[in-house]
Backbone as a ProteinNet text record, in pm:
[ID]
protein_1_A
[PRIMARY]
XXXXXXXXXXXXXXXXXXXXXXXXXXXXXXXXXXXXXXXXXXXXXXXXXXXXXXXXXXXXXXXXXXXXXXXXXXXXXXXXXXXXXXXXXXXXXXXXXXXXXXXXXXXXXXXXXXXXXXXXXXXXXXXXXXXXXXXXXXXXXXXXXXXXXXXXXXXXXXXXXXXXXXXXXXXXXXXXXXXXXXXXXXXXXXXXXXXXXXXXXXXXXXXXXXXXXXXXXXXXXXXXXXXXXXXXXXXXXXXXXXXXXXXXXXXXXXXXXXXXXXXX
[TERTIARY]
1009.2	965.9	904.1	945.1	905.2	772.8	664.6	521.6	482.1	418.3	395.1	291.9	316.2	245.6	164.5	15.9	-59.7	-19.7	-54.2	21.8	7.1	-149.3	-193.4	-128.3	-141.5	-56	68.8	163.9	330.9	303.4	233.9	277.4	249	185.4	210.3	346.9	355.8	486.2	571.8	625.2	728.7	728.5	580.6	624.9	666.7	613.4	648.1	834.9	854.3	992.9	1086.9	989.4	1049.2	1080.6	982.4	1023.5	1088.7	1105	1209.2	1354.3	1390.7	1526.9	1535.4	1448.8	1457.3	1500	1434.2	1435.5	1574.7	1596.8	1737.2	1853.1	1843.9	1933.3	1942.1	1839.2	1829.4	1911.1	1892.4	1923.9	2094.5	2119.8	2284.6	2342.5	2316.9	2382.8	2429.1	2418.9	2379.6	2472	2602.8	2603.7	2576.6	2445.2	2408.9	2335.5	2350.1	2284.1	2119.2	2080.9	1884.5	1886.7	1846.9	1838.5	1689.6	1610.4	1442.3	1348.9	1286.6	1214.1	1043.3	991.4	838.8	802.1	714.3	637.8	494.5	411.7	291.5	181.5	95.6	-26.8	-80.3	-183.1	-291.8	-305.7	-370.4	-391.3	-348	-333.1	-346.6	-233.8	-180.8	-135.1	24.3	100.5	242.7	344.6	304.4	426.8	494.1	435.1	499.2	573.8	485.2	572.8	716.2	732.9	803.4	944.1	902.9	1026.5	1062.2	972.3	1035.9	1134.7	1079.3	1167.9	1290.6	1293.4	1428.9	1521.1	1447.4	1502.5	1621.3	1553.5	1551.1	1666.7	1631.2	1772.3	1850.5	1904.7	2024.7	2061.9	1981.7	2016.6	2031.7	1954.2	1976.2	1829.5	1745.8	1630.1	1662.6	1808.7	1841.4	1872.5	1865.5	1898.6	1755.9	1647.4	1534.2	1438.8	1422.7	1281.8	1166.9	1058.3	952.2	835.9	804.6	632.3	517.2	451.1	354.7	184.8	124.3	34	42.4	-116.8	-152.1	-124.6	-127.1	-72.8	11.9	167.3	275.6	294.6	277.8	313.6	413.6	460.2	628.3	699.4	665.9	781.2	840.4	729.9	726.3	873.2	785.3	844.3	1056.6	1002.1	1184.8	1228	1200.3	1276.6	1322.2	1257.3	1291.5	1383	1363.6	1488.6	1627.9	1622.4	1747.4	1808	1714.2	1760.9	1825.1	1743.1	1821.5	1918.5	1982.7	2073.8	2124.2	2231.5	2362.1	2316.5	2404.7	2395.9	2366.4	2416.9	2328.3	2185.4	2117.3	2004.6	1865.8	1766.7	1663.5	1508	1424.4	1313.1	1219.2	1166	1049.7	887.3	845	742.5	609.8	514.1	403	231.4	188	61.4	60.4	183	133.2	44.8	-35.2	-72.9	40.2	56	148.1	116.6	81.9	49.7	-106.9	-199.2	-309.2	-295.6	-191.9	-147.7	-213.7	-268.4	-289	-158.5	-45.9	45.1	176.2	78.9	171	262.8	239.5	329	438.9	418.7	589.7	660.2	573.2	627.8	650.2	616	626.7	807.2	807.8	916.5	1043.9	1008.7	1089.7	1186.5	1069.8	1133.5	1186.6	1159.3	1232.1	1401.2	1386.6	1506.7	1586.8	1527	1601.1	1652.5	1579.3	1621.3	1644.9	1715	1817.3	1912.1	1885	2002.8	2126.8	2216.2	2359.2	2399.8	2487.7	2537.5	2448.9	2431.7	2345	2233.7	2110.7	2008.4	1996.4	1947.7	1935.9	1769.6	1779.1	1674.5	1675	1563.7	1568	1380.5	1446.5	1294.7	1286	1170.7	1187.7	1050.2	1007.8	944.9	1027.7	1023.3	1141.1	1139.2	1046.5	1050.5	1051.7	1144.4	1113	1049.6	970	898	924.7	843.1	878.9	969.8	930.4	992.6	1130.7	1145.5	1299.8	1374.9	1312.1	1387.7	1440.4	1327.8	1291.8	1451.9	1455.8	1582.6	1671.1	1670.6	1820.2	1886.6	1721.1	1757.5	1761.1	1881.2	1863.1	1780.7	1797.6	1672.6	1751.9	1828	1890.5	2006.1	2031.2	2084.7	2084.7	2208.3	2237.4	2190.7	2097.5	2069.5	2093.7	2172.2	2233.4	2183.1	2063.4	2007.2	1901.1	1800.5	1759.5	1587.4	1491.9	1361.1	1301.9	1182.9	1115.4	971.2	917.8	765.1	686.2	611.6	504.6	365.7	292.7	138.2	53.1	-61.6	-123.1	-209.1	-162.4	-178.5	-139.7	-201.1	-153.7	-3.4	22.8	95.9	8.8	-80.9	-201.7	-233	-249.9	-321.2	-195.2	-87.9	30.6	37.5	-5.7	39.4	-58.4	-227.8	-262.1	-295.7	-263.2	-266.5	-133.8	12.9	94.3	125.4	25.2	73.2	178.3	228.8	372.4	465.6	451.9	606.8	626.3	496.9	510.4	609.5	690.6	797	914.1	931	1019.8	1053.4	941.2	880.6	951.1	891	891	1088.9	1150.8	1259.4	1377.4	1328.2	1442.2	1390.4	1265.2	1258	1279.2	1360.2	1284.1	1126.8	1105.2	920	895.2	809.7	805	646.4	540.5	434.8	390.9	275.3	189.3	50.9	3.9	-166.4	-201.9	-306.3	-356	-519.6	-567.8	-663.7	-744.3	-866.7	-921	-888.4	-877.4	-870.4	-668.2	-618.8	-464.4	-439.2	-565.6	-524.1	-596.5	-677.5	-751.4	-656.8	-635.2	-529.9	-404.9	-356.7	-176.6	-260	-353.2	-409.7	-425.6	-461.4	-515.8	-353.2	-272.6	-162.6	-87.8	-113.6	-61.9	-98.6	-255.1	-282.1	-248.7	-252.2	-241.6	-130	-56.7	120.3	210	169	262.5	190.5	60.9	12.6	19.8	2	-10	-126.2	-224.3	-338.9	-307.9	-230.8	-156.5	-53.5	15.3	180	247.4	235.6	289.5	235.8	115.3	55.1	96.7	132.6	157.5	67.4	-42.3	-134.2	-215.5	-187.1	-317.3	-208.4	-157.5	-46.9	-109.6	-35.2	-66.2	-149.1	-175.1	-254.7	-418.2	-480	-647.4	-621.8	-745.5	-734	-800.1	-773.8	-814	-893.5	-1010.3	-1123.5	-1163.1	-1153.2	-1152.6	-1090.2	-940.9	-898.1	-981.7	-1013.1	-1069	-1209	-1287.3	-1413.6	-1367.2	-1297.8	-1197.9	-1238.3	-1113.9	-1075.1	-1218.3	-1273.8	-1402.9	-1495.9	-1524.3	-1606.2	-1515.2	-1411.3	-1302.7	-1309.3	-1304.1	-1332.7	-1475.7	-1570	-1718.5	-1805.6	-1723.3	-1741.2	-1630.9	-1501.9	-1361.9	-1428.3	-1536.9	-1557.1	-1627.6	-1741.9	-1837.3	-1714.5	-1625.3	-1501.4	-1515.9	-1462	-1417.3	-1224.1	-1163.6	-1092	-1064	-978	-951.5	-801.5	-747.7	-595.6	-586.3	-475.6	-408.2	-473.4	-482.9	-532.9	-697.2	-692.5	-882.6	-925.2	-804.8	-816.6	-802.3	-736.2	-661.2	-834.1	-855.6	-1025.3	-1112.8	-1154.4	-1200.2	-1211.3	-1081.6	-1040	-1095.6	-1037.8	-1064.3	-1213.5	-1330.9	-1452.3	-1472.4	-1486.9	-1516	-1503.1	-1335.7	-1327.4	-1338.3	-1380.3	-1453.9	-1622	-1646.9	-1799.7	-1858.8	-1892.2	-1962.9	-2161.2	-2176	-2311.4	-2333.1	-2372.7	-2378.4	-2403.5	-2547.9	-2603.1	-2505.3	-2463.3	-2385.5	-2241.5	-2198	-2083.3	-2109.4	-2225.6	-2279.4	-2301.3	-2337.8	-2344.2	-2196.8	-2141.1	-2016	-1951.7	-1942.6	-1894.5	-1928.9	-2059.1	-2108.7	-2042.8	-2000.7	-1896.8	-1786.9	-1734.1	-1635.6	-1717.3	-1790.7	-1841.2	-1846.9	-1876.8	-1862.4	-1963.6
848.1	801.5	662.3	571	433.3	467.4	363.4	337.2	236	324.1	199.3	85.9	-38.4	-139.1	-223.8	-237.6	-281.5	-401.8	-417.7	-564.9	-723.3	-698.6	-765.8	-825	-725.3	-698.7	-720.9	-727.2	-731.9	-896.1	-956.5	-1121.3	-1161.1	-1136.9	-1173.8	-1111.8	-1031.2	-991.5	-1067.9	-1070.6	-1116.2	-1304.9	-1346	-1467.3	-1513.4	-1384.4	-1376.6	-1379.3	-1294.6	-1198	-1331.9	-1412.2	-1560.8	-1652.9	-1638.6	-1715.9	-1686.6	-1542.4	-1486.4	-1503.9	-1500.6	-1555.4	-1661.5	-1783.7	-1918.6	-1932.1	-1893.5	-1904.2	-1812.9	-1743.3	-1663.3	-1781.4	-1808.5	-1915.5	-2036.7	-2090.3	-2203.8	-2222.3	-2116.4	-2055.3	-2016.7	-1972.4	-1945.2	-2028.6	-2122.2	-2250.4	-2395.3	-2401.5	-2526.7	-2651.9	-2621.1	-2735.5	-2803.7	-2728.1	-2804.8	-2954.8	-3041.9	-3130.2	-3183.4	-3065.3	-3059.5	-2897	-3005.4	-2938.3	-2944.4	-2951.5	-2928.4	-2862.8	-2747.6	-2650.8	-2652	-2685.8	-2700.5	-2549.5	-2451.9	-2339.1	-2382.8	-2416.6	-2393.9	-2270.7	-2242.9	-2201.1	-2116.7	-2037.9	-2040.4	-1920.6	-1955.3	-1892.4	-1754.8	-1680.2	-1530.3	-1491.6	-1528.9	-1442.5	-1344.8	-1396.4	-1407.7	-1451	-1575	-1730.4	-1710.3	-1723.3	-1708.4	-1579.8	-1444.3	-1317.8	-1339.2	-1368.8	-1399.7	-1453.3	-1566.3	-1667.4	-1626.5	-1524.4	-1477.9	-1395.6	-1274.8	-1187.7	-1241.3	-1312	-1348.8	-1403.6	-1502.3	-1521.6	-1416.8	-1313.4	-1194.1	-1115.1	-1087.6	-1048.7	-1073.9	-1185.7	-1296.7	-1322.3	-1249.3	-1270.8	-1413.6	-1488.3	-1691.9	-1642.9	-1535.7	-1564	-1608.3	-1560.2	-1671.8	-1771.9	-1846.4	-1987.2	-2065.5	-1998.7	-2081.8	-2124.3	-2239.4	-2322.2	-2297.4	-2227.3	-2190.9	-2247.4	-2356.1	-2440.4	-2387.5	-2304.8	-2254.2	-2364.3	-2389.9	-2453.5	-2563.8	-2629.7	-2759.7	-2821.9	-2994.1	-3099.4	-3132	-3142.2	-3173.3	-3338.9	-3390.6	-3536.8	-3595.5	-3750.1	-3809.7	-3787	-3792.1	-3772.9	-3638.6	-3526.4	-3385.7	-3368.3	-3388.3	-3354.7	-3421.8	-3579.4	-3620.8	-3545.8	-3501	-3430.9	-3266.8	-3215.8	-3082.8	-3143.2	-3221	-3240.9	-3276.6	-3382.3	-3369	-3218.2	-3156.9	-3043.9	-2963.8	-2938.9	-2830.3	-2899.8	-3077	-3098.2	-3079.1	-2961.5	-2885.3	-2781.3	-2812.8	-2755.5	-2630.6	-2576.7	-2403.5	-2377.7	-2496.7	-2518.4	-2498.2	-2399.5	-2395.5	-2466.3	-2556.5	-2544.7	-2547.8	-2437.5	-2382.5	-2455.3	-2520.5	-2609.4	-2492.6	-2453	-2324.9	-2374.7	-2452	-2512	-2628.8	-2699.9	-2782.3	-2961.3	-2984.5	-3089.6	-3199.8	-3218.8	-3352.9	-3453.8	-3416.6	-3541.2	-3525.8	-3461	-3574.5	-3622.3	-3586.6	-3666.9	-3830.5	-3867.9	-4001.6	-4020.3	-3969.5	-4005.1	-4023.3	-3952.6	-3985.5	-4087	-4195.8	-4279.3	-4323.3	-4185.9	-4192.9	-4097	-3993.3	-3804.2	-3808.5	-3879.4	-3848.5	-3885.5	-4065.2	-4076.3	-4029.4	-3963.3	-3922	-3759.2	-3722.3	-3597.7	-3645.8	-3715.3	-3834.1	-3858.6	-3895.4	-3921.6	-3818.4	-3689.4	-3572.9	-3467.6	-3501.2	-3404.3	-3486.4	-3655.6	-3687	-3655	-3644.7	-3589.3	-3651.3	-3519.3	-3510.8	-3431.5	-3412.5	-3335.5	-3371.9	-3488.8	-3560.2	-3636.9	-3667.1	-3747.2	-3810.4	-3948.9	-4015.9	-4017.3	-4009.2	-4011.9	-4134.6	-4209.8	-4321.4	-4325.7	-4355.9	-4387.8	-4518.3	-4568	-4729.4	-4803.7	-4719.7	-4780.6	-4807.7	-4963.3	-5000.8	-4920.4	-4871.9	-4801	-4640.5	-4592.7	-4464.2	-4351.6	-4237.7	-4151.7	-4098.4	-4076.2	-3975.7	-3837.8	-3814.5	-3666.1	-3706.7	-3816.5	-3855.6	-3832.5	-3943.8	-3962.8	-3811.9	-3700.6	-3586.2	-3553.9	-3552.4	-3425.5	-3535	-3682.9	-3750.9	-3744.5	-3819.1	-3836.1	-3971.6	-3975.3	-4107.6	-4188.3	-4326.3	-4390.8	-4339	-4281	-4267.9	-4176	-4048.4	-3974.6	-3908.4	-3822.8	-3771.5	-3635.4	-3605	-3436.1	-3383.4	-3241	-3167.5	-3012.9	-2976.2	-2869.4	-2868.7	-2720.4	-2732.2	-2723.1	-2764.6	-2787.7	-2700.1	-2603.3	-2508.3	-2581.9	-2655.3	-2624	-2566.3	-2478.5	-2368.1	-2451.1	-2466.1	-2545.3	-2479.2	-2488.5	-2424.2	-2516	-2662.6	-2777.8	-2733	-2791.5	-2744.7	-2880.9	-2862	-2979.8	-3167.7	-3100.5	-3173	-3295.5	-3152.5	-3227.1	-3334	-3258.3	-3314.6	-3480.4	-3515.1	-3612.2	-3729.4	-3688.9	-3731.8	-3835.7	-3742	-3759.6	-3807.5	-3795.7	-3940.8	-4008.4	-4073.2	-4166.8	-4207.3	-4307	-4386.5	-4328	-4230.4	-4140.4	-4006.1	-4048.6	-3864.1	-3826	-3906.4	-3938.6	-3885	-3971.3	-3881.3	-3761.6	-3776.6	-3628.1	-3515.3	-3485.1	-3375.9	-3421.8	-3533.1	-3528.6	-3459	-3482.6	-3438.5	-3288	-3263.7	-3111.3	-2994.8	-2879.4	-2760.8	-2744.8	-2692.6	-2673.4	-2526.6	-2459.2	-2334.9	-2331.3	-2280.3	-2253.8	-2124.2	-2084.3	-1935.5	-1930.3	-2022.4	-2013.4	-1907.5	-1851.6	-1741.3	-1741.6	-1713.7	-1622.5	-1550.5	-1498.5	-1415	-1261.4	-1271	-1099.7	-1068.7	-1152.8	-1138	-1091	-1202.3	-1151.1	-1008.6	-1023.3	-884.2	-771.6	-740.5	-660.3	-628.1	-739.3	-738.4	-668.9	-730.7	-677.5	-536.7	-470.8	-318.6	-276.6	-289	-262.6	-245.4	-338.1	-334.2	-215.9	-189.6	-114.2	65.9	45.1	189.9	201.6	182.8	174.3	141.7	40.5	-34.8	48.9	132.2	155.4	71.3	-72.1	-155.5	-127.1	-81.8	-34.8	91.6	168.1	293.9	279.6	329.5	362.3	264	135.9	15.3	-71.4	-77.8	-166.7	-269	-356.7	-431.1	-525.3	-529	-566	-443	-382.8	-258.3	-111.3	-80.1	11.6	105.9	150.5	344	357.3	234.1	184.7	247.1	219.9	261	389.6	480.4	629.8	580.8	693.9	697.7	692.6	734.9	692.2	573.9	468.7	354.7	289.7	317.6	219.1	259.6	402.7	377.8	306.8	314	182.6	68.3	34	-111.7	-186.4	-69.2	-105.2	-93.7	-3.4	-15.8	-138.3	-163.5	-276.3	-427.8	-413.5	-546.8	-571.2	-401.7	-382.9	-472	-433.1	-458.6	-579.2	-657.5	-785.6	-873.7	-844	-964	-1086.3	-1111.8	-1229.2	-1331.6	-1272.3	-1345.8	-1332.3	-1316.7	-1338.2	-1492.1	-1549.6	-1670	-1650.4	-1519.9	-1508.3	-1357.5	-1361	-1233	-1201.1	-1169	-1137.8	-1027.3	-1017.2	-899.7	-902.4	-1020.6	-1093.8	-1020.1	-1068.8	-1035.6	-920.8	-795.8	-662.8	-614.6	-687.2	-591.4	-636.7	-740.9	-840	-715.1	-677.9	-563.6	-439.4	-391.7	-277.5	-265.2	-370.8	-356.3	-374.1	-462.6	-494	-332.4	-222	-92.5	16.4	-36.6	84.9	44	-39.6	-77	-70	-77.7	-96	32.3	139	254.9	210.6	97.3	59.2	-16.4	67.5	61.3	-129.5	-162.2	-287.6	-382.9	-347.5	-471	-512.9	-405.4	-409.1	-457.6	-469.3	-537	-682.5	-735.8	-812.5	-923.5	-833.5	-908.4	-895.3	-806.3	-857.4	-954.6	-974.1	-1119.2	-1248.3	-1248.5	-1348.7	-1399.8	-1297.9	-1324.1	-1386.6	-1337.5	-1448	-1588.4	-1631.3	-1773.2	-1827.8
-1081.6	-950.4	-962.5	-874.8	-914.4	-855.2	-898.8	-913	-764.9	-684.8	-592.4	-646.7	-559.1	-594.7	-494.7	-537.8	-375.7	-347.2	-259.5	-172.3	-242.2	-242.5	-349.7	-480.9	-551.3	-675.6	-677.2	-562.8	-549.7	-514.8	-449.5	-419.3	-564.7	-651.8	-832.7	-868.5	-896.2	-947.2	-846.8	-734.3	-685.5	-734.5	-771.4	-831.9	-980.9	-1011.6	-1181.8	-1186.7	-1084	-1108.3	-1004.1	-964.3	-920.1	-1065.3	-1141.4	-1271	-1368.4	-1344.7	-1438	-1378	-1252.8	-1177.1	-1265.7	-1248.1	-1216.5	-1390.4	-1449.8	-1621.6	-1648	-1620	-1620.7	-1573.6	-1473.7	-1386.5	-1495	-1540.3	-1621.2	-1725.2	-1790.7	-1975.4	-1953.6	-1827.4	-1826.6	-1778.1	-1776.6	-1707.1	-1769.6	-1910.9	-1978.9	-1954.3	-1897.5	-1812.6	-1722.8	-1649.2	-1513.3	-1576.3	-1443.5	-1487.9	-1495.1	-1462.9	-1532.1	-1677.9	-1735.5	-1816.3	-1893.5	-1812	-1812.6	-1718.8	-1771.8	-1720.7	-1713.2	-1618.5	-1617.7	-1589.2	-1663.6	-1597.4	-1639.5	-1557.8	-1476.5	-1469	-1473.3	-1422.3	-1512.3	-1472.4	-1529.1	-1650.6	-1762.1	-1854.8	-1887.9	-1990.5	-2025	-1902.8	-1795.3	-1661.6	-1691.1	-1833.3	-1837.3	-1800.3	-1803.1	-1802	-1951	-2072.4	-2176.4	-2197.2	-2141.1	-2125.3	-2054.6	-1942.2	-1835.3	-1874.1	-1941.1	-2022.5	-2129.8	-2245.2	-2334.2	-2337.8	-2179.4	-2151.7	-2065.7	-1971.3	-1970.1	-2081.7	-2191.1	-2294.4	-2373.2	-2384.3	-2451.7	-2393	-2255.2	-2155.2	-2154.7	-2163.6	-2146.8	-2270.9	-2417.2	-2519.1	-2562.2	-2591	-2553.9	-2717.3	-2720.3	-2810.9	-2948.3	-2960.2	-3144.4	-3126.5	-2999.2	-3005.2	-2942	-2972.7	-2933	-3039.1	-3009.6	-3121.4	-3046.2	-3086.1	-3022.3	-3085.8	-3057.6	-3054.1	-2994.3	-3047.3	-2951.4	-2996.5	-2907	-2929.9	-3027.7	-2987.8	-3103.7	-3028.8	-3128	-3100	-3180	-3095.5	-3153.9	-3176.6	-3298.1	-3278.9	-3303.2	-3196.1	-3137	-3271.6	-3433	-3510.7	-3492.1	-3513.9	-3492.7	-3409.6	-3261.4	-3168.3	-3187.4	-3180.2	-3209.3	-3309.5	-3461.8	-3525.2	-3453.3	-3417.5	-3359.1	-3239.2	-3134.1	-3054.8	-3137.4	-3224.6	-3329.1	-3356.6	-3424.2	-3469.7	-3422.9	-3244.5	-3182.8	-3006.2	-3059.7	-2984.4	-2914.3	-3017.3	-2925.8	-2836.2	-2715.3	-2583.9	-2607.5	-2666.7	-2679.4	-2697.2	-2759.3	-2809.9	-2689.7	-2742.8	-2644.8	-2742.7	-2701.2	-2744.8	-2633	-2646.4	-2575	-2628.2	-2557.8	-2577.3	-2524.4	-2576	-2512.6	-2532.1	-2443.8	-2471.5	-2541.6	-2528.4	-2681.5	-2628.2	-2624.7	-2587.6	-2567.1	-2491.6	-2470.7	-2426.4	-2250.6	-2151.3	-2180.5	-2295.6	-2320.6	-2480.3	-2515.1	-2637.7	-2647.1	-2802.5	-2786	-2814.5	-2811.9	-2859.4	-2722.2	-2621.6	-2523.4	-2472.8	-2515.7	-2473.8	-2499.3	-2649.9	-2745.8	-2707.8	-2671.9	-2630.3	-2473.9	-2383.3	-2243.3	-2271.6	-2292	-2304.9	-2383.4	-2491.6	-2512.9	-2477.1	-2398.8	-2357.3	-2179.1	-2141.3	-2031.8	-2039.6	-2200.4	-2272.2	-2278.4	-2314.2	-2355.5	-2267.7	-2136.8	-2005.4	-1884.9	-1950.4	-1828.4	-1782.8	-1652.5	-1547.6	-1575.2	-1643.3	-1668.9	-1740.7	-1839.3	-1974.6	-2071	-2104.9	-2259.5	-2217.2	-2258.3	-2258.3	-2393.1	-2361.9	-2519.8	-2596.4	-2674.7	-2738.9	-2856.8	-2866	-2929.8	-2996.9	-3089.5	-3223.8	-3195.8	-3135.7	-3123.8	-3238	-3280.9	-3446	-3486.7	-3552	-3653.9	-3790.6	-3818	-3966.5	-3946	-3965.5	-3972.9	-4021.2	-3981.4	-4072.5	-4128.5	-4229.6	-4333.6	-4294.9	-4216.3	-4154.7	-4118.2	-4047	-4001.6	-4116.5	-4215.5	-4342.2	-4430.4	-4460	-4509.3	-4447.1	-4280.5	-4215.6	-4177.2	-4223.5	-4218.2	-4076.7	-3976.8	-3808.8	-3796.7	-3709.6	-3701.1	-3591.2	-3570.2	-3446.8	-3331.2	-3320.6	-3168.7	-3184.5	-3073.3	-3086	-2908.2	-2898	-2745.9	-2763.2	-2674.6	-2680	-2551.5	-2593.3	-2509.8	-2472	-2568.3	-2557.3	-2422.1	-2389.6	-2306.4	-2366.5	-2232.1	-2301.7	-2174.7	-2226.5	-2106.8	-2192.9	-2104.2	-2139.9	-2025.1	-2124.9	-2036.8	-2042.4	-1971.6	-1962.4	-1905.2	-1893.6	-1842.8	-1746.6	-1736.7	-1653.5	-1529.2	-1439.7	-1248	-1238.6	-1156	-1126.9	-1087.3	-1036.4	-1020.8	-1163.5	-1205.5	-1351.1	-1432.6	-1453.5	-1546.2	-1477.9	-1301	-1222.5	-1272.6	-1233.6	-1324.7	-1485.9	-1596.1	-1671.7	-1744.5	-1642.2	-1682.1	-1602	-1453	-1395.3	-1377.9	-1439.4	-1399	-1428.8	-1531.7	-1517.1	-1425.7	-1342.6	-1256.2	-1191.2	-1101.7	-1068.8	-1154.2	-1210	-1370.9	-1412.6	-1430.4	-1499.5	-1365.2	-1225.8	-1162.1	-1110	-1142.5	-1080.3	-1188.5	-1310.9	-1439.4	-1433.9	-1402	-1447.3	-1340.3	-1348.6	-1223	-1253.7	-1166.1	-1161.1	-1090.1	-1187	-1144.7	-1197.6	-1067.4	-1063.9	-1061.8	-1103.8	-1093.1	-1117.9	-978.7	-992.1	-907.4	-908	-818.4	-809.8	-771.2	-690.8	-804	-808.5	-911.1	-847.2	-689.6	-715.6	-721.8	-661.1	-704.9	-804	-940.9	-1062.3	-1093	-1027.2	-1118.5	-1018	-923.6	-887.1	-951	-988.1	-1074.2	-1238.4	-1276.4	-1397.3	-1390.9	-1305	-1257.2	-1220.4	-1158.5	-1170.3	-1274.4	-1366.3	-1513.4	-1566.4	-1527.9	-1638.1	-1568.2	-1462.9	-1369.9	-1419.8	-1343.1	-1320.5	-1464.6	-1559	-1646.6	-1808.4	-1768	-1933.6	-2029.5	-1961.5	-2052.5	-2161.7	-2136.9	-2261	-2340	-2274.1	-2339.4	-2428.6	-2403.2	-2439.3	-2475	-2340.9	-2390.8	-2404.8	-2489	-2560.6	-2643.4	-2629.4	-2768.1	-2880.4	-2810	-2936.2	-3013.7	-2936.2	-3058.8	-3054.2	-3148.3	-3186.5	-3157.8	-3087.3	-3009.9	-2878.4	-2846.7	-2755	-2726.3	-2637.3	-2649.1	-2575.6	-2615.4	-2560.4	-2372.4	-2318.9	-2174.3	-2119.4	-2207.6	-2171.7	-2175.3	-2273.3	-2320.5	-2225.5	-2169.5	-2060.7	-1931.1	-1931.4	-1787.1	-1767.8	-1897.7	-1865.3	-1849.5	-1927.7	-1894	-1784.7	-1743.8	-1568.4	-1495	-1515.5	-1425.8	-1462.7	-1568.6	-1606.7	-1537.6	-1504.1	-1486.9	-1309.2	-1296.9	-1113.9	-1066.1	-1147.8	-1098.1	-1146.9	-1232.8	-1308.6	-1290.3	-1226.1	-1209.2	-1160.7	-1092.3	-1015.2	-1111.5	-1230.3	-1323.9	-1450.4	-1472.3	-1624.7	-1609.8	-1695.4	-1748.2	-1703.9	-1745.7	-1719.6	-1651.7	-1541.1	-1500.3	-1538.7	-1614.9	-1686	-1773.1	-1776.8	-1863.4	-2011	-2024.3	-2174.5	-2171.5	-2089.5	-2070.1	-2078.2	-2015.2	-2001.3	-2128.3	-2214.7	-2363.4	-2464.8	-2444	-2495.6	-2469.5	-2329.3	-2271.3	-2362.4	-2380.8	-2411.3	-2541.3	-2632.3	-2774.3	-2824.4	-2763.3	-2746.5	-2744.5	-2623.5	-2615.7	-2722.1	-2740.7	-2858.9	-3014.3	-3043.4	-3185.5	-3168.2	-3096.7	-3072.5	-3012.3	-3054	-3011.3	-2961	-3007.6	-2953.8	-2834.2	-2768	-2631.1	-2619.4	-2685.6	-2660.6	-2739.7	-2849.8	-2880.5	-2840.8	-2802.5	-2693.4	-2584.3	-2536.2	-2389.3	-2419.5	-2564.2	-2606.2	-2615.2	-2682.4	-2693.2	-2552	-2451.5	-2325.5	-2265.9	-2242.3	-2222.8	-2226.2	-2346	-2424.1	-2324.4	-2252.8	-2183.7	-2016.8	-2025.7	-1859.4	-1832.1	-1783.3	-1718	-1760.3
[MASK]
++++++++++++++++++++++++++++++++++++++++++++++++++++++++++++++++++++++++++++++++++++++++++++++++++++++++++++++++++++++++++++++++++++++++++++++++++++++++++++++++++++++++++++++++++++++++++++++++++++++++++++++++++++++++++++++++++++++++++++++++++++++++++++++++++++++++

């Protein structure tokens, strides 16, 4: 019997299950002529879930380069576009500092380069000397890339405009753009949904094997119900933080202690 879902809770999912279309649509298409994917918003929510699993669906996950976090720097970054070129090619970009890169002014453009509108974008090393790393994987100063690029941020659209000025333009015209900011109780609703409906702390747990016993999720949820507004974060992320804080910690006060941690 399918699981009803509060109203609340369904305008998240119906935008999640908007980015999973949109990322589905993207990944089966590699001749269209955008071949750059912006996903947007806010922390812990499952933007990276979202894109992995369409990834995964569509079967496209052995053809992805996955960067998760840090700061990726312009040699970094140009050698991995070399690498994964050909049109089948996915690199999934996940937090990685870019547009406040001090290095931005090598990395904006070159991923400019790499998701111009058409079949191929060029990419060009315009240091006359090349790096070590070029040299190491035998790239040259200039090359056509045909693969596709998803970066996930956790930047608003706001912010990305911002912090690269003169290419904002650019930037939002080569890429689709897919957002998912919300609300604290949206989130703490879709979170409580998760955990009612999806046993995400149970059964289908995936960070803590065998998932937390029932009692344990149901303080959870109650501590998440009666505190969602003072979190730092209200997410799924936050709920599993929750969960595991409770059931390692049998002391009442230092478990109150370490919840703390998570407030504002």
């Amino acid at each position: 019997m399918k699981q009803r879902i509060n109203p609340i809770a369904k305008e998240v999912q119906d935008i999640f299950d908007g980015i999973y279309a949109q990322t589905t649509s993207f990944v089966q298409n590699p001749n269209s002529a955008i071949n750059g994917m912006i996903v947007s918003g806010d922390a812990g929510t499952g933007k990276t879930y979202t894109v992995k699993k369409a990834l995964k669906t569509t079967g496209h996950q052995s053809n992805v380069e996955y960067i998760k976090g840090g700061k990726i720097t312009a040699a970094s970054l140009y050698v991995k576009l070399y690498l994964n070129r050909a049109r089948h090619r996915i690199i999934v970009l996940d937090d990685c500092d870019i547009i406040h890169h001090a290095e931005k002014k090598q990395i904006v453009p070159m991923l400019l380069g790499a998701v111009e509108l058409g079949q191929s974008g060029e990419v060009a090393w315009e240091t006359a000397r090349p790096n070590p790393l070029m040299v190491e994987h035998q790239v040259p100063n200039k090359f056509d890339f045909q693969g596709n690029i998803i970066w996930i941020t956790n930047d608003r659209k706001e912010d990305i405009s911002k912090a690269i000025k003169q290419w904002k333009s650019a930037i939002f015209s080569r890429f689709n753009f897919a957002e998912c900011n919300f609300t604290d109780e949206q989130k703490f609703m879709y979170t409580l949904h998760l955990v009612e409906n999806c046993d995400m702390l149970g059964k289908n747990c995936q960070e803590y094997v065998g998932g937390y016993p029932k009692k344990i999720i149901k303080e959870a949820s109650d501590y998440m119900a009666t505190n969602y507004r003072n979190l730092v974060e209200v997410t799924p992320r936050q709920a599993i933080k929750i969960a595991d804080i409770m059931h390692h910690n049998a002391d009442k006060k230092l478990r109150e202690i370490m919840l703390q941690q998570l407030w504002k």
